[in-house]
C-alpha positions as CSV (number, residue, x, y, z in Angstrom):
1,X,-4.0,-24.7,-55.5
2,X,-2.3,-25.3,-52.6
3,X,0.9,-23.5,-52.2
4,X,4.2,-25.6,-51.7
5,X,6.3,-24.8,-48.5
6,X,9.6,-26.3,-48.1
7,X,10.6,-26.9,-44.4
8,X,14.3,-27.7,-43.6
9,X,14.7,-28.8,-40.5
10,X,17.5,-27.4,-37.7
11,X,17.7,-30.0,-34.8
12,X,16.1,-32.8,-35.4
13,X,15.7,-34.1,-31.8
14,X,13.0,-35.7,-29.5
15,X,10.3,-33.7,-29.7
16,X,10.9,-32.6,-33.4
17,X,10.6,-35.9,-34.3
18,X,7.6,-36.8,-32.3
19,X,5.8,-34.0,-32.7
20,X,6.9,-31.5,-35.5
21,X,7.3,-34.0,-38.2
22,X,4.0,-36.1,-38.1
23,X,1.6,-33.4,-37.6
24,X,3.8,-31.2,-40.5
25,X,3.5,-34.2,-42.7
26,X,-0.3,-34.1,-42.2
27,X,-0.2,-31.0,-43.8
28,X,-1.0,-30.8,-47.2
29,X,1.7,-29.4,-49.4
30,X,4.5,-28.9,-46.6
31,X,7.5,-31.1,-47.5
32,X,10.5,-31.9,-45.5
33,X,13.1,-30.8,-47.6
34,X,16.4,-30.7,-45.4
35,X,17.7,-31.3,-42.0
36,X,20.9,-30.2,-40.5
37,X,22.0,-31.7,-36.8
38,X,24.0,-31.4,-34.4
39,X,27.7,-33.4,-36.0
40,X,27.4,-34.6,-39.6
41,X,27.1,-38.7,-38.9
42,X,23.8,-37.2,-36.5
43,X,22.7,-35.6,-39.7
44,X,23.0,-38.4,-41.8
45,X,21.5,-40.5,-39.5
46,X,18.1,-38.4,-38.7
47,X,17.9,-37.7,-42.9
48,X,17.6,-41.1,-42.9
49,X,15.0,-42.2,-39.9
50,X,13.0,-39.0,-40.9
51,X,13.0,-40.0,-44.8
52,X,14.3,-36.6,-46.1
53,X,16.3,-36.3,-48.9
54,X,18.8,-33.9,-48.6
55,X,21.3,-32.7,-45.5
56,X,23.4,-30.3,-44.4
57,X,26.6,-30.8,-42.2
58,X,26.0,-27.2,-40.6
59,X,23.1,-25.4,-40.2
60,X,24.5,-22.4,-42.4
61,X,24.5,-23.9,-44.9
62,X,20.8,-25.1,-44.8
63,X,19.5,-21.6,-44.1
64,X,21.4,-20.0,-46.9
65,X,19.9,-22.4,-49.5
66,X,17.6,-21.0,-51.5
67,X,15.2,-24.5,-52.5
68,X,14.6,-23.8,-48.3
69,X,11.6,-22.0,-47.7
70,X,10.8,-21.9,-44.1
71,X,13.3,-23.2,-41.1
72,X,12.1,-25.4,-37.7
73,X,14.4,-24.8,-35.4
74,X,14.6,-27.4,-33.1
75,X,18.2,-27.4,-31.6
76,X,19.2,-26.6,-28.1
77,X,18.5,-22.9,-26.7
78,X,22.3,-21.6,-27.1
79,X,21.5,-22.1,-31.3
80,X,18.1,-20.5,-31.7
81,X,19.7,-17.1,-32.0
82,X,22.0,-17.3,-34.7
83,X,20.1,-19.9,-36.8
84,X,16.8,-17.3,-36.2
85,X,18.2,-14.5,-37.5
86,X,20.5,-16.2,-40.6
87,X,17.2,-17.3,-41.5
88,X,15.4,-14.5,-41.4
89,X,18.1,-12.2,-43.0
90,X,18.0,-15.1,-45.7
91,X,14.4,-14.5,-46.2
92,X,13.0,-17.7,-44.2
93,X,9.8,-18.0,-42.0
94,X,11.1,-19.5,-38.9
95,X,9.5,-21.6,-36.1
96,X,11.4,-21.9,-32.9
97,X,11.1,-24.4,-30.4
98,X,10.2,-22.6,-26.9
99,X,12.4,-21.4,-24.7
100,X,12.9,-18.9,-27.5
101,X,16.6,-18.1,-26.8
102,X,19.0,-18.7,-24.4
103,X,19.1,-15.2,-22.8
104,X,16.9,-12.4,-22.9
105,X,19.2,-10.6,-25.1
106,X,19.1,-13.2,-27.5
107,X,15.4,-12.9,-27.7
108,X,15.3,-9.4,-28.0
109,X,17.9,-9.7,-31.0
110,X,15.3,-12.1,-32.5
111,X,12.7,-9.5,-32.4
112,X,14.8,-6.8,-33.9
113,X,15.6,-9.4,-36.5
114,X,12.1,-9.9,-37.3
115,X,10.7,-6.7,-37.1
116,X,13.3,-6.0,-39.8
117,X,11.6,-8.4,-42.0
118,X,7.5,-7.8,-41.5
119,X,7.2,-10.1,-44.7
120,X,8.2,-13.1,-43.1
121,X,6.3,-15.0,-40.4
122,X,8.4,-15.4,-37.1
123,X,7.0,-17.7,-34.7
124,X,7.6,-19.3,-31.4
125,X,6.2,-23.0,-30.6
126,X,3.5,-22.0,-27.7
127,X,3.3,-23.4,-24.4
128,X,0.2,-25.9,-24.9
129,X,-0.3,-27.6,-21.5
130,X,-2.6,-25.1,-20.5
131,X,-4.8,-24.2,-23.8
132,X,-7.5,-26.7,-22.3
133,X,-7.6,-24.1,-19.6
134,X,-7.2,-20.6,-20.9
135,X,-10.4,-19.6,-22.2
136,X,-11.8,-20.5,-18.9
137,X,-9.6,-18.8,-16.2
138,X,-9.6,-15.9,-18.8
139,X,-13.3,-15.7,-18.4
140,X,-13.8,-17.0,-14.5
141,X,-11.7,-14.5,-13.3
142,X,-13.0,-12.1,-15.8
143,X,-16.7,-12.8,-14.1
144,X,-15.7,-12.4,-10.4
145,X,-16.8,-15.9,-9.8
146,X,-13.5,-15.3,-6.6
147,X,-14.4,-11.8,-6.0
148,X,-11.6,-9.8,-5.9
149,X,-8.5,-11.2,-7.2
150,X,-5.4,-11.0,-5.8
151,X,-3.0,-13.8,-6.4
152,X,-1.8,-16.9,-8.3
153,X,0.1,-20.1,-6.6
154,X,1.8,-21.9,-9.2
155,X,3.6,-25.2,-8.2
156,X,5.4,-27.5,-10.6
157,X,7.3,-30.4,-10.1
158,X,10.0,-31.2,-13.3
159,X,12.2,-33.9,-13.9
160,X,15.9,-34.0,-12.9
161,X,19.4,-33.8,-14.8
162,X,19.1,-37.9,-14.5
163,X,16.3,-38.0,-17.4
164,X,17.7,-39.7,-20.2
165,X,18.3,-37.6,-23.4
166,X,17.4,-34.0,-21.3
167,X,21.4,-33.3,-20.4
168,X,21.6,-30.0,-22.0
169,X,18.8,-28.6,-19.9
170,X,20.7,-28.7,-17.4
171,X,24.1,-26.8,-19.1
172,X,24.0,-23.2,-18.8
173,X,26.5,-23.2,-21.9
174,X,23.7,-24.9,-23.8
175,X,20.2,-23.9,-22.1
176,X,21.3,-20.3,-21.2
177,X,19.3,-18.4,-18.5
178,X,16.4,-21.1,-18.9
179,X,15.3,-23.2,-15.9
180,X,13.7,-26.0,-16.1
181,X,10.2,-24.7,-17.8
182,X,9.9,-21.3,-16.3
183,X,9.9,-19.7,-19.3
184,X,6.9,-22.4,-20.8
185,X,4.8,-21.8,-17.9
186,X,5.0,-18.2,-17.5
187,X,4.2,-17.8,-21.0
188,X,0.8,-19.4,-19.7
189,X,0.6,-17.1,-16.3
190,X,0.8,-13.9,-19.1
191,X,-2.0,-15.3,-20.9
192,X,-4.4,-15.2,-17.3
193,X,-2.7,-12.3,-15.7
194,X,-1.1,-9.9,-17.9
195,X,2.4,-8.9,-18.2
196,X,4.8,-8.8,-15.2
197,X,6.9,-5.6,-14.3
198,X,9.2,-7.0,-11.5
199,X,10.4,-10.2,-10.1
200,X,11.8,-11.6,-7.0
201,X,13.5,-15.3,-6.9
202,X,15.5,-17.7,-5.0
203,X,17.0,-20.6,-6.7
204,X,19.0,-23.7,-5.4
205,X,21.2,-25.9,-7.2
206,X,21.8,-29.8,-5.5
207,X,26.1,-30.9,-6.2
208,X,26.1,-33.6,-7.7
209,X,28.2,-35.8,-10.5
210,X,27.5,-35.0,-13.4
211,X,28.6,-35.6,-17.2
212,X,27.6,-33.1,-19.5
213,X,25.2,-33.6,-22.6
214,X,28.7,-34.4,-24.3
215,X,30.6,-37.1,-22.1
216,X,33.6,-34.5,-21.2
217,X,33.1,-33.5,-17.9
218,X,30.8,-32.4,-14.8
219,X,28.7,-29.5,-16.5
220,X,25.5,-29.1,-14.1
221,X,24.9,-25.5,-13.6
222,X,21.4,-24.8,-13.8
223,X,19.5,-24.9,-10.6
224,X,16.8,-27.5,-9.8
225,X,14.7,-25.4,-7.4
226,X,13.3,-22.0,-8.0
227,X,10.8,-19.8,-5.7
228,X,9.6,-16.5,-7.6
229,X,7.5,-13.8,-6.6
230,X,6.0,-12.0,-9.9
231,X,4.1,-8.8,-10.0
232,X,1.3,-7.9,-12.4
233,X,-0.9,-5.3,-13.3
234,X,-4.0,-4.7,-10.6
235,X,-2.2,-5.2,-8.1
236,X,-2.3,-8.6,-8.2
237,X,0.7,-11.1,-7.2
238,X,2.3,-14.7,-8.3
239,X,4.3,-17.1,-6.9
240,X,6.0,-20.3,-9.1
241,X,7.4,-22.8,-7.2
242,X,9.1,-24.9,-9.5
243,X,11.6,-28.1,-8.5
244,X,12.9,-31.0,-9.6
245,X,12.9,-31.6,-6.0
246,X,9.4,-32.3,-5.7
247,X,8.9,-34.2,-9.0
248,X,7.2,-37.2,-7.5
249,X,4.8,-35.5,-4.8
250,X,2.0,-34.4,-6.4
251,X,0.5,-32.7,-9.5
252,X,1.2,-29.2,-11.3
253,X,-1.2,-27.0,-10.2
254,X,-2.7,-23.2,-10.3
255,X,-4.8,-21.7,-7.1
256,X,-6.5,-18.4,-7.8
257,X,-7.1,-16.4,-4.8
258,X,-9.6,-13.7,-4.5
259,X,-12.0,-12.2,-1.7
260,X,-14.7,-14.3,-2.5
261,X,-12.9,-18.0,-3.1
262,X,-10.7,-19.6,-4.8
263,X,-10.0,-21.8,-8.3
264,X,-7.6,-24.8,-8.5
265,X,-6.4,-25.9,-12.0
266,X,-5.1,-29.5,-12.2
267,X,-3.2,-29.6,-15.4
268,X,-2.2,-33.2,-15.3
269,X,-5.9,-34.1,-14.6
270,X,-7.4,-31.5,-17.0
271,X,-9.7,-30.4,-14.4
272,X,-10.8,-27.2,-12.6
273,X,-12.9,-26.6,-9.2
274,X,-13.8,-23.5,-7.4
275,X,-14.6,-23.1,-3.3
276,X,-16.5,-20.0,-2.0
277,X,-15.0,-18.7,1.2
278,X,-16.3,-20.8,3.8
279,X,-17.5,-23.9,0.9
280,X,-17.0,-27.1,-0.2
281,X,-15.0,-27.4,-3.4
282,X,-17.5,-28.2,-6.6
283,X,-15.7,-29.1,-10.1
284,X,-16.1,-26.5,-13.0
285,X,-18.5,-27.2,-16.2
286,X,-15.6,-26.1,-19.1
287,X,-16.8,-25.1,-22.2
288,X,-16.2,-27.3,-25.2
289,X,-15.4,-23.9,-27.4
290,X,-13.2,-22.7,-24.6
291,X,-11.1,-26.0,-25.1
292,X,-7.9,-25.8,-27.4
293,X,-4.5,-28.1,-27.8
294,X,-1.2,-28.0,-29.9
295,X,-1.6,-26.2,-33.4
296,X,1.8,-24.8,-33.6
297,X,2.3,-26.3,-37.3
298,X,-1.2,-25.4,-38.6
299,X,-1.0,-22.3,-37.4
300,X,2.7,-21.6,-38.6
301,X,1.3,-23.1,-42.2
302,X,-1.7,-20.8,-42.7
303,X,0.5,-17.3,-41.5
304,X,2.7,-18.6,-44.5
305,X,-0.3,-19.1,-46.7
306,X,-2.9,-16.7,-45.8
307,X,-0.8,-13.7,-44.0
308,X,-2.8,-14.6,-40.5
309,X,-1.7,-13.1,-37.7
310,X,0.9,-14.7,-35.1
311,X,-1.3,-15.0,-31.8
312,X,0.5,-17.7,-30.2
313,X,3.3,-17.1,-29.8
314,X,4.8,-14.3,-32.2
315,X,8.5,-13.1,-31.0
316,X,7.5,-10.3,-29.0
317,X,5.3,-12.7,-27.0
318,X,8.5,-14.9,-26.7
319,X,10.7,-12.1,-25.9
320,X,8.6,-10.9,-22.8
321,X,8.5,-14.4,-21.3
322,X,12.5,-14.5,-21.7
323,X,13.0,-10.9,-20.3
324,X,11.0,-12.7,-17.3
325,X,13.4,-15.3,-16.8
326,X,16.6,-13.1,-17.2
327,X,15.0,-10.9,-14.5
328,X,14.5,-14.1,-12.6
329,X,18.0,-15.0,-13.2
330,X,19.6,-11.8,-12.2
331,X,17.4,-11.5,-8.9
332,X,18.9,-15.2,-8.3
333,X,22.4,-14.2,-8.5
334,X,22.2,-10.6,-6.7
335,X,19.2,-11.1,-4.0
336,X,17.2,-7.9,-4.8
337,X,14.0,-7.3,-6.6
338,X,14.3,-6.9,-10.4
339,X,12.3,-4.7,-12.8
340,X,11.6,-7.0,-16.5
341,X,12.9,-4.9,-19.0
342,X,10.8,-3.5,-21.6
343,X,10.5,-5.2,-25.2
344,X,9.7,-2.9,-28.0
């Protein structure tokens, strides 16, 4: 018999409602049993667009009740924290949208909050845009089909603080030390390279107007333009470019460098392509087993179910991307290299 999970719902935004709630619907024997958003009217509203039957007018009050047995949370970074942690002192599996926290301290306090309760499954949505890819990097570089390698030239090109319904990414009070999708795409970069020790970054930040995600005021504070140096193990070195600067120019891409050629990944296009030193470019064969895509809810489902392992992405995994982007943050603000503090 299939065992009954109850999912109430924290956030029930954008990408909670396209995504999270079909494919948990698909799922045999999960049922959406409360949702809790950001005022009560917005509650009331997404109970009702969403079909579920019951809502909360704060989030507290949602985690503490006990016909809840597992928690999405899907608000904005500054909530995942607290809402985290009730949960899982209130004896909820939780699955957090990415950008685990807000800061690195947050995410660390998630961990400790987890590790506290080894019963419960405590799980981080995973970067996906790269999954088609993994398996394949993973093993090309693995093979020496570049020789050597040495480094990793990551540009990508985000949309700005004018894209409808994305306000609070660009509000520190709301999106914390998160930039744009650093934090997603170095998840990614960990899964090729390893873990980084020490960063280096320069960010920018364009003035301009700007409202806030709640109508009272100028609020951008989050910078639009980032340059980061990253060191891994091997000696080998990254740089992310990542703008909203560039948006329109031209794809998101990796180049792998190493003393015998090099690898481009489109991840738009889906493709990859290799050059000897000296040679033409000639497209990769991938793998049809190598291939994967989004299974955060399966995956969250069958830990509940079958006690499975968290691969991707437990909370440790999500704490190490965020202690990235607070070392990115701090070498932003004071101009010096910055070592990525440990996460135990």
């Amino acid at each position: 018999m299939t065992r009954s999970i109850r999912l109430g719902i924290v956030g029930a935004g954008r990408i909670v409602r396209a995504e999270h709630v079909p494919r948990f619907r698909a799922i045999p024997g999960v049922v959406l049993s409360a949702v809790a958003n950001r005022t009560p009217a917005s509650t009331r509203q997404a109970a009702l667009d969403l079909g579920i039957e019951r809502s909360f007018d704060d989030w507290e009050a949602l985690v503490a009740d006990p016909d809840v047995d597992a928690v999405l949370v899907g608000a904005w970074p500054y909530l995942h924290a607290p809402v985290s942690i009730a949960a899982l002192e209130a004896g909820k599996h939780v699955l957090t949208e990415a950008r685990m926290a807000a800061t690195g301290a947050d995410a660390r306090a998630m961990l400790a909050a987890s590790l506290a309760r080894p019963d419960l499954v405590a799980m981080v949505v995973p970067a996906s845009f790269s999954r088609w890819a993994d398996a394949t990097i993973r093993r090309l570089v693995a093979v020496g089909s570049i020789g050597r390698f040495h480094h990793v030239r990551v540009a990508w090109h985000s949309s700005g603080p004018d894209e409808p319904g994305d306000g609070w990414r660009w509000e520190r009070r709301f999106s914390g030390e998160n930039v744009m999708a650093l934090g997603i795409v170095y998840e990614a970069m960990a899964r090729w390279l390893g873990p980084s020790s020490a960063v280096t970054a320069v960010t920018r930040m364009e003035p301009r107007p700007g409202r806030g995600s709640s109508g009272d005021g100028p609020a951008i504070d989050v910078p639009d333009h980032v340059l980061a140096t990253l060191e891994f193990p091997d000696d080998v070195t990254a740089t992310i470019e990542m703008s909203a600067r560039t948006q329109p120019v031209a794809s998101n891409t990796a180049l792998f460098f190493g003393s015998g050629g090099t690898l481009e990944v489109d991840f738009a296009g889906q493709g990859i392509r290799r050059a000897p030193v000296g040679g033409d470019w000639a497209a990769v064969d991938l793998h049809a087993a190598d291939r994967a895509g989004w299974t955060a809810e399966i995956d969250f489902v069958a830990s509940i179910r079958e006690g499975r392992p968290v691969t991707l992405t437990d909370f440790a995994t999500g704490a190490h991307y965020m202690a990235v982007v607070e070392a990115i943050d701090r070498s932003a603000a004071s101009g010096t290299r910055q070592l990525v503090e440990e996460v135990r």
